[in-house]
C-alpha positions as CSV (number, residue, x, y, z in Angstrom):
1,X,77.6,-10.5,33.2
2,X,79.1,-10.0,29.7
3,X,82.6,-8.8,28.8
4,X,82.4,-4.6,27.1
5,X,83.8,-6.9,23.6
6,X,81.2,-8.9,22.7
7,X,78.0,-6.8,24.3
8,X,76.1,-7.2,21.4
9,X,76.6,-11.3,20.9
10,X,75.7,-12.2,24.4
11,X,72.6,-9.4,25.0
12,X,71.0,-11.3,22.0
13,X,72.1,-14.9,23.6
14,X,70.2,-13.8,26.5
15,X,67.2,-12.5,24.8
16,X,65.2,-15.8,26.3
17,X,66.3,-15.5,29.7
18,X,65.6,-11.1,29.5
19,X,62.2,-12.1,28.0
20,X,61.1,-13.7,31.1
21,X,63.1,-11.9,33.9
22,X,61.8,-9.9,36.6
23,X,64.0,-7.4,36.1
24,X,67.4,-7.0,33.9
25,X,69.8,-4.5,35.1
26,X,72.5,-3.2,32.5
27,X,75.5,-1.1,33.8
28,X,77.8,1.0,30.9
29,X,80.2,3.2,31.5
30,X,81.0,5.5,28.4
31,X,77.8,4.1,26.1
32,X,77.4,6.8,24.6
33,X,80.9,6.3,22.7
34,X,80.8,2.7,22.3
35,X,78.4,1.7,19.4
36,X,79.0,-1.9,20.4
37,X,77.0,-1.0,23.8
38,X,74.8,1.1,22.8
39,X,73.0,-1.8,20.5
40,X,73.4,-4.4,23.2
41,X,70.9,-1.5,25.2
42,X,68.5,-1.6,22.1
43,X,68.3,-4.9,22.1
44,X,67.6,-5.0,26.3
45,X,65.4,-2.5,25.9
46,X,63.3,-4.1,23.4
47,X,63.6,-7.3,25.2
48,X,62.4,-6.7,28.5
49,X,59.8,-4.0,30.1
50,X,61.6,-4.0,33.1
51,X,65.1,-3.2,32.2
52,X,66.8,-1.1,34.3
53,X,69.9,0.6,33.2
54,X,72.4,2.1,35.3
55,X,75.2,4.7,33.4
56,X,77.9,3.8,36.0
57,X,81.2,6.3,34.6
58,X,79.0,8.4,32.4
59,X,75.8,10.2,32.9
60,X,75.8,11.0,28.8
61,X,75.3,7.0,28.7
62,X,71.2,7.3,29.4
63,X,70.9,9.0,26.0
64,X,71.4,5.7,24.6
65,X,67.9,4.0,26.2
66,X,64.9,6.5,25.7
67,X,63.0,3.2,25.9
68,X,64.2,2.1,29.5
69,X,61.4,2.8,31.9
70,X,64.2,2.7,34.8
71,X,67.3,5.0,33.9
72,X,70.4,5.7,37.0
73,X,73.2,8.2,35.9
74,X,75.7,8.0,37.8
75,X,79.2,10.0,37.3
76,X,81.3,7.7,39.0
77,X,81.8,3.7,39.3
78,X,83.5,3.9,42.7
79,X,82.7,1.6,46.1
80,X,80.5,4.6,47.4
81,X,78.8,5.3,43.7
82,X,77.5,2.0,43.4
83,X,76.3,1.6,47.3
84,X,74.1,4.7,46.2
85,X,72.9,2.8,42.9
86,X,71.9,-0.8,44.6
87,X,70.3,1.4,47.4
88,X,68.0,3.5,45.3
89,X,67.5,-0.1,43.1
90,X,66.8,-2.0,46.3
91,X,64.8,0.8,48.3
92,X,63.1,2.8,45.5
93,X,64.7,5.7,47.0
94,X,65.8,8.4,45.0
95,X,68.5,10.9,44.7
96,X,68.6,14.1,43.8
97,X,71.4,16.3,42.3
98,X,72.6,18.2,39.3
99,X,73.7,16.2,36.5
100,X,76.7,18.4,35.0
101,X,76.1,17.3,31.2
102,X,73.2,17.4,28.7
103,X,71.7,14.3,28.6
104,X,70.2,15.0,25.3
């Protein structure tokens, strides 16, 4: 877990431990604002095949890793928001909806 400051310091600090991971889920909320995130997911993304990221607050966020094979947008980070994100992660189901925003 790394704190929203210092993103981009500790996603390169765990670039060894990304490298060989099964998987590497990254949660954002408002990415798409935050330069400081939107690196740290650069460097994820060209760490590790098999990151996953998960735009928690923001659905705009998922702009900010064309290269993730695995992208969730979510529009809200509450309790029953993120039941619905580790179920789809842990079942492989998926949800379908209208996002209300270009994601472009």
């Amino acid at each position: 877990m790394t704190h929203p400051h210092d993103w981009t310091a500790q996603a390169e600090s765990l670039l060894p431990r990304i490298g060989i991971a099964g998987m590497v889920i990254v949660a954002t909320r408002n990415a798409w604002r935050d330069p400081h995130q939107a690196l740290a997911l650069t460097t994820i993304s060209r760490a590790s095949r098999r990151a996953v990221h998960v735009a928690m607050r923001d659905p705009q966020d998922i702009s900010r890793t064309n290269g993730m094979a695995h992208r969730y947008a979510n529009n809200s980070d509450d309790p029953s928001s993120i039941t619905a994100i580790v179920d789809a992660l842990t079942t492989g189901s998926v949800s379908t909806g209208h996002c209300p925003v270009p994601l472009s």
